[in-house]
PDB file of N, CA, C and O in Angstrom, chain B, residues numbered from 101:
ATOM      1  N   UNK B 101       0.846  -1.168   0.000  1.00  0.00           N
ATOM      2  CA  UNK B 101       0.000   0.000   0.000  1.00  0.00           C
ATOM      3  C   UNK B 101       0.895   1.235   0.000  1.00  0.00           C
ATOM      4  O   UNK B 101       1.877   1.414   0.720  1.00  0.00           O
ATOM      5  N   UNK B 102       0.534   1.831  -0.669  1.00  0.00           N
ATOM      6  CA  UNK B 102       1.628   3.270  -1.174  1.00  0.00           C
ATOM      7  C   UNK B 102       0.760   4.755   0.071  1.00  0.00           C
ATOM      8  O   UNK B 102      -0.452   4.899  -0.087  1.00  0.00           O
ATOM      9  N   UNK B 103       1.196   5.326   0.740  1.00  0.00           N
ATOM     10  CA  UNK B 103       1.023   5.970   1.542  1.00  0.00           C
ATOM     11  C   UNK B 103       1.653   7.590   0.861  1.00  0.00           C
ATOM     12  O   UNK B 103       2.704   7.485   0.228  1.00  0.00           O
ATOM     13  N   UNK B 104       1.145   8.788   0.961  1.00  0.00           N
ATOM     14  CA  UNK B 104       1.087   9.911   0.486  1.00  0.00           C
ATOM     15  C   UNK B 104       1.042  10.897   1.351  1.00  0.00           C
ATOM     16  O   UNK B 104       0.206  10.783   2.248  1.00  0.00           O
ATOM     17  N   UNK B 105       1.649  11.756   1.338  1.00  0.00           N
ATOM     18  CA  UNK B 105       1.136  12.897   2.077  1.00  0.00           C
ATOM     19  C   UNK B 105       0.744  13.957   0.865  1.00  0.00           C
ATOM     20  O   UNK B 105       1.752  14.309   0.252  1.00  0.00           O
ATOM     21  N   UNK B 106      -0.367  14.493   0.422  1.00  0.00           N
ATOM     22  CA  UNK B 106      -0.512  15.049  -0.386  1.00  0.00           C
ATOM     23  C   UNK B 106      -1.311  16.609  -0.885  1.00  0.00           C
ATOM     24  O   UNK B 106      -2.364  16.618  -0.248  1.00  0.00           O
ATOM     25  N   UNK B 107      -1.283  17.096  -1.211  1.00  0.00           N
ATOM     26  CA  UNK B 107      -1.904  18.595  -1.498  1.00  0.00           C
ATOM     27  C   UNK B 107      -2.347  19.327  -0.133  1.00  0.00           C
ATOM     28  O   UNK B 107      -3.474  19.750   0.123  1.00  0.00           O
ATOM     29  N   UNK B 108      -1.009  19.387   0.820  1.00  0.00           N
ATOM     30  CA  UNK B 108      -1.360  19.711   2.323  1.00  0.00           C
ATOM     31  C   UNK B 108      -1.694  19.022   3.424  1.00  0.00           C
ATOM     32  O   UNK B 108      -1.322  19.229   4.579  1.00  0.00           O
ATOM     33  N   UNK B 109      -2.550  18.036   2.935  1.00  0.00           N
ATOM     34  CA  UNK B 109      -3.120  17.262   3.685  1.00  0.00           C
ATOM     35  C   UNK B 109      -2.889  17.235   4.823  1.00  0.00           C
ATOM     36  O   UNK B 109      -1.919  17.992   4.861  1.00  0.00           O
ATOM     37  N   UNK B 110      -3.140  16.763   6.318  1.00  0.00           N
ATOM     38  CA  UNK B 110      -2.488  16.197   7.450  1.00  0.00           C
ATOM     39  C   UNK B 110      -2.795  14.928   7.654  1.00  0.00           C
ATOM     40  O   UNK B 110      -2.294  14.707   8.757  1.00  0.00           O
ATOM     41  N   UNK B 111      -3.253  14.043   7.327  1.00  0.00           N
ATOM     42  CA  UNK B 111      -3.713  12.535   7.333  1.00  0.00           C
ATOM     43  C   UNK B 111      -3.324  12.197   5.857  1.00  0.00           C
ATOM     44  O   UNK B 111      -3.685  12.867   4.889  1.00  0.00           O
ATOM     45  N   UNK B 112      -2.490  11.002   5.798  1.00  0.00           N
ATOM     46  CA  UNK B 112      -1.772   9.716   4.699  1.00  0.00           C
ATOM     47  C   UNK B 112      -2.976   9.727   3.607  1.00  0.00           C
ATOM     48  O   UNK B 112      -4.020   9.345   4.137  1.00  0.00           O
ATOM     49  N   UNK B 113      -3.099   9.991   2.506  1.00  0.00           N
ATOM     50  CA  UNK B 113      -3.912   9.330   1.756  1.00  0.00           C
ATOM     51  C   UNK B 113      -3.312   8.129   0.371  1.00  0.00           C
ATOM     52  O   UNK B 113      -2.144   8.084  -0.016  1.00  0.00           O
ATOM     53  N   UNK B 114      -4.011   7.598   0.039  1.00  0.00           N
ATOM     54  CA  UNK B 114      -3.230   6.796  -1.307  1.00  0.00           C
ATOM     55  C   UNK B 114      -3.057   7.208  -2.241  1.00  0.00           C
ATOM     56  O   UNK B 114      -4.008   7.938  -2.520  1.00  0.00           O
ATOM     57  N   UNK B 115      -2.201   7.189  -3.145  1.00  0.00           N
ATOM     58  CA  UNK B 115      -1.391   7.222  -4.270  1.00  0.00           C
ATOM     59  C   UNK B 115      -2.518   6.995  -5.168  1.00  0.00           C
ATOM     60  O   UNK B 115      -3.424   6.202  -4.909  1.00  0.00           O
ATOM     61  N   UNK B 116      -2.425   7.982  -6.645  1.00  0.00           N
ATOM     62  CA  UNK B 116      -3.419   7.253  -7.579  1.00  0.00           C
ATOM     63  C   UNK B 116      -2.478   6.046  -7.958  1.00  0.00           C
ATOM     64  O   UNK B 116      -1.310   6.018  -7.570  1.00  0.00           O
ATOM     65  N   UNK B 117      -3.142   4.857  -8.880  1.00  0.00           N
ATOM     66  CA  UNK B 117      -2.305   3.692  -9.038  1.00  0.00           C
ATOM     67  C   UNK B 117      -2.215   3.904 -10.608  1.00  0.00           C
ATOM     68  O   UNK B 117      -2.140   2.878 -11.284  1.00  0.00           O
ATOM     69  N   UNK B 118      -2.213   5.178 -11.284  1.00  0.00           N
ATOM     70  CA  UNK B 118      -1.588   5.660 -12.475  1.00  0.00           C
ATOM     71  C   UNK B 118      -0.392   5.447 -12.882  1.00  0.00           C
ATOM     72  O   UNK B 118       0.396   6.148 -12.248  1.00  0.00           O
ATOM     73  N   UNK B 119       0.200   4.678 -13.798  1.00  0.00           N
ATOM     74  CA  UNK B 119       1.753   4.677 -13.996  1.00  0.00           C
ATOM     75  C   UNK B 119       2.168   5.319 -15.330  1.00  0.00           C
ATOM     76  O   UNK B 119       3.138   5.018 -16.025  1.00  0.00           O
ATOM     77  N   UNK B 120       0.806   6.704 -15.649  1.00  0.00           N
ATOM     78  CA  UNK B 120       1.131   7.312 -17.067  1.00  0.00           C
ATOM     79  C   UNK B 120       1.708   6.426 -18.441  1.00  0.00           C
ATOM     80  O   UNK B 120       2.624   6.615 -19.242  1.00  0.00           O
ATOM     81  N   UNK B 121       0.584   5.282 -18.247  1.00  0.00           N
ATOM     82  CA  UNK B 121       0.449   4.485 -19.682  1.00  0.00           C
ATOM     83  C   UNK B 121      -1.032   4.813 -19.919  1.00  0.00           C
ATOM     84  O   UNK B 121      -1.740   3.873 -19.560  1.00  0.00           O
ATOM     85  N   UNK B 122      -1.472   5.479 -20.234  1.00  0.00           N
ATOM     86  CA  UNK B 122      -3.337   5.316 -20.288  1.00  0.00           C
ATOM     87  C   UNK B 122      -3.079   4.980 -21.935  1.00  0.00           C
ATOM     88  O   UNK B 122      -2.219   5.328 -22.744  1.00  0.00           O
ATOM     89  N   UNK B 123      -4.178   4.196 -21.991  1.00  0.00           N
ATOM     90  CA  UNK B 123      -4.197   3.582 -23.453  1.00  0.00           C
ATOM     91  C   UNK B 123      -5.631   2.836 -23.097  1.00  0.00           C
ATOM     92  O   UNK B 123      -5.434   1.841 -22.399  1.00  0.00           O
ATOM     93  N   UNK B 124      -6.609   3.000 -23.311  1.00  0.00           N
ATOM     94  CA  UNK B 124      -7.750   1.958 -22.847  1.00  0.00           C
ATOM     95  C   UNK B 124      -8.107   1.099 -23.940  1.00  0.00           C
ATOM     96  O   UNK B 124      -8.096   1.513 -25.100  1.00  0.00           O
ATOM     97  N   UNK B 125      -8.396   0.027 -23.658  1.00  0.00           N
ATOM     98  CA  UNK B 125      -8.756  -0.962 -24.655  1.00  0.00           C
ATOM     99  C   UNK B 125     -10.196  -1.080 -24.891  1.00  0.00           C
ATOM    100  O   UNK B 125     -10.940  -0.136 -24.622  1.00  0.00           O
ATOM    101  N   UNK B 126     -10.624  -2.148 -25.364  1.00  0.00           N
ATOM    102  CA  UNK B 126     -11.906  -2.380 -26.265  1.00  0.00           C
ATOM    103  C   UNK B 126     -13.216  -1.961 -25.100  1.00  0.00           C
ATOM    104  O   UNK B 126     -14.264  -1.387 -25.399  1.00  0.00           O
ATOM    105  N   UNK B 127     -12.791  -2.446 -23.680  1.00  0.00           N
ATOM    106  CA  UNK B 127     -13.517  -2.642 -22.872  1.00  0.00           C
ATOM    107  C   UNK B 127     -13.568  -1.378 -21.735  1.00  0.00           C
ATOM    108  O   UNK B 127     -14.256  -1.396 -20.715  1.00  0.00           O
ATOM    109  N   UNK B 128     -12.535  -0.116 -22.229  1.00  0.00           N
ATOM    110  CA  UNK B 128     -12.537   0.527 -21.697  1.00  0.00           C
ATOM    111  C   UNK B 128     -11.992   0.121 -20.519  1.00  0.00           C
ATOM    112  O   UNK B 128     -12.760  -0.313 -19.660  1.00  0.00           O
ATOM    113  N   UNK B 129     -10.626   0.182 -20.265  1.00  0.00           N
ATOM    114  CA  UNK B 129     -10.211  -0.141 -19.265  1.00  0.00           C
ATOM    115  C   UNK B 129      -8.240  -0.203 -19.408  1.00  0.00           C
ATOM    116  O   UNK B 129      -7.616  -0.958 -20.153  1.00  0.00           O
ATOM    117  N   UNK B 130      -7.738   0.668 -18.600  1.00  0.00           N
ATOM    118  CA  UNK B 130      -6.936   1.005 -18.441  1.00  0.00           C
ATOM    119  C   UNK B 130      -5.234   0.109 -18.943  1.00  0.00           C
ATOM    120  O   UNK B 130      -4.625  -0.281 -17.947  1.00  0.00           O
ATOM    121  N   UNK B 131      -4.696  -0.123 -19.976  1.00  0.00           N
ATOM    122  CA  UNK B 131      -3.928  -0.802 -20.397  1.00  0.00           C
ATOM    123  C   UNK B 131      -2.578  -0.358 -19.131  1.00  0.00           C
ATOM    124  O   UNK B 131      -1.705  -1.137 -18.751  1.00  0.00           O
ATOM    125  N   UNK B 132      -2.695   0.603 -18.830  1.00  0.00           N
ATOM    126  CA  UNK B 132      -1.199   0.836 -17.710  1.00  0.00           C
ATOM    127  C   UNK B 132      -1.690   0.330 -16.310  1.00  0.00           C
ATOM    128  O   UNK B 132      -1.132  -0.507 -15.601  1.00  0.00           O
ATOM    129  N   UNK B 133      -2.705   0.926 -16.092  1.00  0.00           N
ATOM    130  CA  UNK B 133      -3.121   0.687 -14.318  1.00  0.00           C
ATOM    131  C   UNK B 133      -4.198   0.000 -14.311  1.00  0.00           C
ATOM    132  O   UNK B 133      -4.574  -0.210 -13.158  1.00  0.00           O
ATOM    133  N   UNK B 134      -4.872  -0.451 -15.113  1.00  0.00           N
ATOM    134  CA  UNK B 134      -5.651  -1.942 -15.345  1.00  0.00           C
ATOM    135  C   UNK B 134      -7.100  -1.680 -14.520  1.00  0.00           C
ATOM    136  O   UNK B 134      -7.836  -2.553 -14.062  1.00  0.00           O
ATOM    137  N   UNK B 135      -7.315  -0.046 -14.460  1.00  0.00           N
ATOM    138  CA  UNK B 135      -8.651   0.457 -14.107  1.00  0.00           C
ATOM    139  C   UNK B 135      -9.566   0.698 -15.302  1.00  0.00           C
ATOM    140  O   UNK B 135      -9.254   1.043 -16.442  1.00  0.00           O
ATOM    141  N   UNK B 136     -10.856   0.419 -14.748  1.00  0.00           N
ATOM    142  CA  UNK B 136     -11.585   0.875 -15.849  1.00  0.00           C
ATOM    143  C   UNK B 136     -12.027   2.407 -16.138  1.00  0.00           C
ATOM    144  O   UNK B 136     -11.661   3.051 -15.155  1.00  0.00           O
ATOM    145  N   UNK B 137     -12.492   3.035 -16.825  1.00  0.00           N
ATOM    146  CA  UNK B 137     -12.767   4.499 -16.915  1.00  0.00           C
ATOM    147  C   UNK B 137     -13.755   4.697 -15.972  1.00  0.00           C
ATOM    148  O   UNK B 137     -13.865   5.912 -15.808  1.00  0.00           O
ATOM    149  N   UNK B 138     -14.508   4.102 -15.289  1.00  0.00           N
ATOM    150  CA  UNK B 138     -15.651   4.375 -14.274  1.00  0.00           C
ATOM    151  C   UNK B 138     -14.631   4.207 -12.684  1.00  0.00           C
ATOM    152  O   UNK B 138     -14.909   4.871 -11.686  1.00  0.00           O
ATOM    153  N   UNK B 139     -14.002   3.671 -12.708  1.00  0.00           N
ATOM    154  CA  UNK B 139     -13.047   3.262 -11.610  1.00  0.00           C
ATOM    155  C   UNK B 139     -11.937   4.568 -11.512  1.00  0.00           C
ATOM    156  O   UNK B 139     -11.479   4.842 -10.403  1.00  0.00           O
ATOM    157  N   UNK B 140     -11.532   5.345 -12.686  1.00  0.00           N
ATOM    158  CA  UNK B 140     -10.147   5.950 -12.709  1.00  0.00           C
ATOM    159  C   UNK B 140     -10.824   7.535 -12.554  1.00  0.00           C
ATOM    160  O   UNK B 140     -10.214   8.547 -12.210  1.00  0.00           O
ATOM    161  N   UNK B 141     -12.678   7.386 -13.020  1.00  0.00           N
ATOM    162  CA  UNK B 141     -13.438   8.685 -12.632  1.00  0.00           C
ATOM    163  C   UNK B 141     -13.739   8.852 -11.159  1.00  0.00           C
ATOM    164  O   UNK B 141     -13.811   9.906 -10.527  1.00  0.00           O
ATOM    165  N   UNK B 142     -13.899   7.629 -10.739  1.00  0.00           N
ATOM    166  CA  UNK B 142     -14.563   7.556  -9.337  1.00  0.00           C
ATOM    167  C   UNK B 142     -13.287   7.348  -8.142  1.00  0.00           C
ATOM    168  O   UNK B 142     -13.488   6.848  -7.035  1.00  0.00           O
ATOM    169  N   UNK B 143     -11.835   7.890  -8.675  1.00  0.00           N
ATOM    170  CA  UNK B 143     -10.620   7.712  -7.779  1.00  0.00           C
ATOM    171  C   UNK B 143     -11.250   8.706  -7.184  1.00  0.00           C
ATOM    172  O   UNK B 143     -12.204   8.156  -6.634  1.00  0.00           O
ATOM    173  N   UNK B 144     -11.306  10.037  -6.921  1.00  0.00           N
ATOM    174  CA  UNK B 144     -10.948  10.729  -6.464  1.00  0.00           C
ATOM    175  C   UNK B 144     -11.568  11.060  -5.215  1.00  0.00           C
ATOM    176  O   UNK B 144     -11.036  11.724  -4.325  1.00  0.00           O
ATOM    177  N   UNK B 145     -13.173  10.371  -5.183  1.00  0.00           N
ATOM    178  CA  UNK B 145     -14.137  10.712  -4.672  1.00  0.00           C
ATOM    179  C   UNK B 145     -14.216   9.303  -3.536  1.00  0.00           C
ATOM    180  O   UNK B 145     -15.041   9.247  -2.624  1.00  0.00           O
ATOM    181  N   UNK B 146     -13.300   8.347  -3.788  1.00  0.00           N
ATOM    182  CA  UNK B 146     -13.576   7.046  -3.048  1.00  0.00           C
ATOM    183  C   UNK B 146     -13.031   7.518  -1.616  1.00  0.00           C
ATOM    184  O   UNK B 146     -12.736   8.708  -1.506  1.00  0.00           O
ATOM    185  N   UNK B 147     -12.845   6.504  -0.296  1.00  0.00           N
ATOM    186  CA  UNK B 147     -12.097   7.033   0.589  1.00  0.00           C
ATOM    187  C   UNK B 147     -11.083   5.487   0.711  1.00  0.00           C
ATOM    188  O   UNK B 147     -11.209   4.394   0.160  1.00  0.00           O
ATOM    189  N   UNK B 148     -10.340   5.882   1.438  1.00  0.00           N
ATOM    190  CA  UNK B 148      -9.214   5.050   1.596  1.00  0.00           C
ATOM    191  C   UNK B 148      -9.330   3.657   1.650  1.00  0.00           C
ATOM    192  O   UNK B 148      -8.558   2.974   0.977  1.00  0.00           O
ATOM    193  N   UNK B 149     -10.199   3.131   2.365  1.00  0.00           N
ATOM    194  CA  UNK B 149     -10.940   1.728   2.250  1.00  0.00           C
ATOM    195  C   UNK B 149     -11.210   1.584   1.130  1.00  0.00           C
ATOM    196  O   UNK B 149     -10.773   0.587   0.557  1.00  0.00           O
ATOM    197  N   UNK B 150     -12.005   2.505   0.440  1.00  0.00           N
ATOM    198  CA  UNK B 150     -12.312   1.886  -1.498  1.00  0.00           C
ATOM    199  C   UNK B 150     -11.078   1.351  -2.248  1.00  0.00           C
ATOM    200  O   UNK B 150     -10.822   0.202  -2.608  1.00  0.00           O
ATOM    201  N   UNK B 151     -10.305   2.620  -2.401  1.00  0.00           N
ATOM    202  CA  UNK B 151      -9.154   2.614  -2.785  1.00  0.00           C
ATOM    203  C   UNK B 151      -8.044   1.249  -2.422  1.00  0.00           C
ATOM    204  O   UNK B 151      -7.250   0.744  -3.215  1.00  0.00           O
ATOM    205  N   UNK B 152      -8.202   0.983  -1.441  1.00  0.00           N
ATOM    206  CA  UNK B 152      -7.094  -0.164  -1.068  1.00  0.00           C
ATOM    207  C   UNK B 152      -8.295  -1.316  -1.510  1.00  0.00           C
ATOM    208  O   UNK B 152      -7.706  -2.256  -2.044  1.00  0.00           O
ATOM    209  N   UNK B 153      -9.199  -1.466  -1.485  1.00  0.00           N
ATOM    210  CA  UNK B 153     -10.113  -2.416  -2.148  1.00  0.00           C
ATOM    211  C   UNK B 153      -9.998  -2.980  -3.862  1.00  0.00           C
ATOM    212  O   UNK B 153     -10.094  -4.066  -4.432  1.00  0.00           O
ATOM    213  N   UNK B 154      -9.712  -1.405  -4.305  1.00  0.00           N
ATOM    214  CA  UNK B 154      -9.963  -1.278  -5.810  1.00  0.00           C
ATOM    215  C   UNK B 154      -7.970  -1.949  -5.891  1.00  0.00           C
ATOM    216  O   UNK B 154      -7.634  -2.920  -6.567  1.00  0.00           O
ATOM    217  N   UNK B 155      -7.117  -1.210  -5.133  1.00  0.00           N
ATOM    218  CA  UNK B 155      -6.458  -1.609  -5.650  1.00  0.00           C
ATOM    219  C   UNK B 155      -6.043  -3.535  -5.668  1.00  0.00           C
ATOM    220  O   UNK B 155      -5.491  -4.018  -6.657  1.00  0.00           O
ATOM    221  N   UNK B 156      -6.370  -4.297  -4.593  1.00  0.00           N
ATOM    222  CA  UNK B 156      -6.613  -5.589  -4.462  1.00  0.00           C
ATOM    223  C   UNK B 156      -6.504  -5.745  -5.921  1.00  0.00           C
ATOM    224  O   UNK B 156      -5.536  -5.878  -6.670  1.00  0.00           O
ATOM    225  N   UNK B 157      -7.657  -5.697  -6.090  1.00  0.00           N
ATOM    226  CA  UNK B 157      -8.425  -5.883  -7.580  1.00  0.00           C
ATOM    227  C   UNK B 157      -7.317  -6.209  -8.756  1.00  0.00           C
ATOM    228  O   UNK B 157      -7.034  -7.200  -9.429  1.00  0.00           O
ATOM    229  N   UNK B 158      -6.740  -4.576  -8.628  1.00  0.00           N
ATOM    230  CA  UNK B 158      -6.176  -4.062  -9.824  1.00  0.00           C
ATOM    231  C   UNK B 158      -4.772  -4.832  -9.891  1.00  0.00           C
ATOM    232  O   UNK B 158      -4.123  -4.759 -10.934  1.00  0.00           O
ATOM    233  N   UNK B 159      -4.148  -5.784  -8.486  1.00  0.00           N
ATOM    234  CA  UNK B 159      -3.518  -6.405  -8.555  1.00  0.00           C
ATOM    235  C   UNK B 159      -3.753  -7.847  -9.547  1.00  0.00           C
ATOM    236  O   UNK B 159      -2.825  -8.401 -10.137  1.00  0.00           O
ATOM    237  N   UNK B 160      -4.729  -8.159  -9.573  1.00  0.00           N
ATOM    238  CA  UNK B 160      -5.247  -9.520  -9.964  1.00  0.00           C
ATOM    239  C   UNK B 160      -5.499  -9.507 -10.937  1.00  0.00           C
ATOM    240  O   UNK B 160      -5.724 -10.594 -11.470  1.00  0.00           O
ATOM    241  N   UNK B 161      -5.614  -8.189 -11.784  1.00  0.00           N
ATOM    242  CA  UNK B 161      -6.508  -7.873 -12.941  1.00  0.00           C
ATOM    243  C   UNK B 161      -5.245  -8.081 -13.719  1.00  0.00           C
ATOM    244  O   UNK B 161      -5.170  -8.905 -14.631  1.00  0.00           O
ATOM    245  N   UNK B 162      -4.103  -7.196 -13.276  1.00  0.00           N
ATOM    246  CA  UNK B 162      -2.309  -7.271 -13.673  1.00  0.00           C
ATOM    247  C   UNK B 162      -2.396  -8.603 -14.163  1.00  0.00           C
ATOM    248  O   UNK B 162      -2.564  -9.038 -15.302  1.00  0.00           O
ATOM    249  N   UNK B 163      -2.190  -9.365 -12.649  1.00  0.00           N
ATOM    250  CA  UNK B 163      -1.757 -11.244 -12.968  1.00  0.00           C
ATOM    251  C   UNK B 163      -2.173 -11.377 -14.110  1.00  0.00           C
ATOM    252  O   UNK B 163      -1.388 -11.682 -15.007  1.00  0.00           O
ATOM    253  N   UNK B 164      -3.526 -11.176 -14.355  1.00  0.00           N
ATOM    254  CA  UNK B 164      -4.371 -11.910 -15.363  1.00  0.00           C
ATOM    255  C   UNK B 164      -3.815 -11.383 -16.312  1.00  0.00           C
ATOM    256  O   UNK B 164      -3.078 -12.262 -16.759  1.00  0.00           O
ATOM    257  N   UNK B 165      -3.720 -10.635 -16.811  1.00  0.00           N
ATOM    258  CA  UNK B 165      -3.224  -9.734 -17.617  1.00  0.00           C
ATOM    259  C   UNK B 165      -1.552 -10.248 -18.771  1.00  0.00           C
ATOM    260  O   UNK B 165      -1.195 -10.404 -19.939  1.00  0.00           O
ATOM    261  N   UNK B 166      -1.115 -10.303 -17.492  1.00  0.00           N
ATOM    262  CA  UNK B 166       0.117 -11.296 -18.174  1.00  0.00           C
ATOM    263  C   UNK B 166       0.193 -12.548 -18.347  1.00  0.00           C
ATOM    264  O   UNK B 166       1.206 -12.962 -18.911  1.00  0.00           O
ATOM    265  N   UNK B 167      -0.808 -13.486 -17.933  1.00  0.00           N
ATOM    266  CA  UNK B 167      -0.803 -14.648 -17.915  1.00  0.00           C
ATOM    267  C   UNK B 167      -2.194 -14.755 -19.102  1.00  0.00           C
ATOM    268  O   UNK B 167      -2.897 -15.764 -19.048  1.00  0.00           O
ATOM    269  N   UNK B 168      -2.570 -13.458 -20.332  1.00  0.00           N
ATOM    270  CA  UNK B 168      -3.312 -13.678 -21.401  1.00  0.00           C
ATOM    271  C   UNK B 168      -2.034 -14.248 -22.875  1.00  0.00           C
ATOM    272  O   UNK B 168      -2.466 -14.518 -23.996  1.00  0.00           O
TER     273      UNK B 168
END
């Protein structure tokens, strides 16, 4: 889990899980960070629990990903 201190903040928030490849494919969905466009709209607004949820995900989505 990537930890941030960010735009002032005083409480840790998470990292977007952006690695500036956006390229979306057929399905709409993120060829670098393996989010979908409803997922990469709805970062900003999630809270920290979402976020470490979504990213789970976005781990597995990776695996899969290389193992196509």
């Amino acid at each position: 889990m990537v930890m941030n201190m960010r735009y002032g903040q005083n409480k840790p928030t998470l990292e977007t899980p952006c690695v500036r490849h956006c390229c979306l494919d057929s399905n709409d969905v993120c060829l670098g960070c393996h989010r979908s466009l409803d997922e990469i709209l709805a970062w900003h607004s999630m809270n920290d629990q979402q976020k470490s949820a979504l990213i789970a995900i976005l781990q597995q989505r990776a695996i899969a990903s290389q193992n196509r």
